[in-house]
C-alpha positions in Angstrom: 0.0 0.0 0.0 1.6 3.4 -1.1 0.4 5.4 1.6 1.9 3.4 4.5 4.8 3.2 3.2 7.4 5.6 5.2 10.7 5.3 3.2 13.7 8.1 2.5 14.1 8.3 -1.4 17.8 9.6 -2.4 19.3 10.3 -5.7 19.3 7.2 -8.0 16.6 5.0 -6.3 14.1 3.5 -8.0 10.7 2.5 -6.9 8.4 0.1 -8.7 4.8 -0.3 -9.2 3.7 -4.0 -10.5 1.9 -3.9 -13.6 -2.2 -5.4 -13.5 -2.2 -3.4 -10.2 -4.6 -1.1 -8.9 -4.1 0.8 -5.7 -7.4 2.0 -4.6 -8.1 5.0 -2.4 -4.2 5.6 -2.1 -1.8 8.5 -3.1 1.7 9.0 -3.8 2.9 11.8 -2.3 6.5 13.2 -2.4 7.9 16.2 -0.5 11.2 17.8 -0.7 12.3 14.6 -2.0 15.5 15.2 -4.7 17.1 12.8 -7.8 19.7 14.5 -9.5 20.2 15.1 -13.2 22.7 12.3 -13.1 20.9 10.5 -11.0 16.8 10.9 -10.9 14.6 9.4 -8.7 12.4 7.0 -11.0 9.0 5.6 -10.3 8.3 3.4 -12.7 6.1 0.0 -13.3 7.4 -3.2 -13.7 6.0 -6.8 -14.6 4.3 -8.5 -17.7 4.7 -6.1 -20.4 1.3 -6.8 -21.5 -0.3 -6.3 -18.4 -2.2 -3.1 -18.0 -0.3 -0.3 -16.7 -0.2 0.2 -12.6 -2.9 2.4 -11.5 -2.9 4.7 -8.6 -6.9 5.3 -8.2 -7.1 7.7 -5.3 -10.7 8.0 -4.9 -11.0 10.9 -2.9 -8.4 10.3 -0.6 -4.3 12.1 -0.9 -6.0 15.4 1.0 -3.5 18.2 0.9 -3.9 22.0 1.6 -2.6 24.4 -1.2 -2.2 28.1 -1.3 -1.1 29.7 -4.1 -1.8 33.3 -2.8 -3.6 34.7 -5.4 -6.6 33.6 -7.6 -6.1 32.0 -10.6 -6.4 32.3 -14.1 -9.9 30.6 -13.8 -12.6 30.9 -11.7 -13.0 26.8 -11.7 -9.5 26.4 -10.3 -9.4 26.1 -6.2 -6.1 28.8 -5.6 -6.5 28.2 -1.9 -8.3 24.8 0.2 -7.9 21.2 0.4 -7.8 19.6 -2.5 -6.9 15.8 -3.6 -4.1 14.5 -5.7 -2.7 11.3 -7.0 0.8 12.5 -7.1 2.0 15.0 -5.7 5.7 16.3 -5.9 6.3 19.0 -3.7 9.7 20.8 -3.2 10.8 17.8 -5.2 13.5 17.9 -7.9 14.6 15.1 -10.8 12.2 12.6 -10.3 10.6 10.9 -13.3 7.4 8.9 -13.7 7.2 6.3 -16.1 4.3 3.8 -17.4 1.8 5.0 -14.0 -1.7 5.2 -14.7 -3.7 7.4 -12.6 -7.4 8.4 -11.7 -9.1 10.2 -8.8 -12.7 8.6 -9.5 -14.3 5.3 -8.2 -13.3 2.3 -10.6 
C-alpha cells in the first residue's frame, strides 16, 4: 500500500509499481524529495509487459492543503483549500514517472 509506506528516497533510487495493479483510495505523495540530473529518482512499473499499466486510483483520498496566494487564471480552479491529488511532488527535484496510470474517481 503506497500510503503506509514511510521510506527516505535519495538520488538514483528506483521505486516500482507492479503492472495489473490497482491501488485504490491511495496517493503518492513526495515532498522535498531530490534525484539529481545524473541520477533521478524513478517511479516506474514493472512486470508482464502486456499487463495493464499500474494504477494509482485515489478515490478521494491524498487530501492536501494548497495556497497559491492569489486567484487564478480561472474561476473553476481552487487557488486556496484542500484539494486531492494522486501525485503529488512537492519541493521535489529530478524525479521521473514512467508507465503510472492514474485516476481520482471510483473504478
Amino acid at each position: 500500500m503506497l500510503e503506509e509506506k514511510n521510506i527516505t528516497l535519495q538520488a538514483g533510487d528506483k521505486v516500482y509499481l507492479e503492472r495489473g495493479s490497482i491501488f485504490n483510495n491511495e496517493f503518492l505523495h513526495l515532498q522535498g524529495v531530490k534525484g539529481t540530473q545524473e541520477a533521478p529518482i524513478v517511479i516506474d512499473a514493472y512486470g508482464d509487459s502486456s499487463a495493464a499499466l499500474p494504477v494509482i486510483n485515489t478515490n478521494g483520498q491524498g487530501i492536501w492543503y494548497q495556497d497559491y496566494g492569489t486567484t487564478l487564471d480561472n474561476a473553476q480552479h481552487v487557488y486556496r483549500g484542500y484539494v486531492s491529488s494522486s501525485i503529488l511532488l512537492y519541493d521535489c527535484e529530478y524525479i521521473e514517472l514512467n508507465n503510472i496510470a492514474m485516476t481520482n474517481r471510483n473504478l
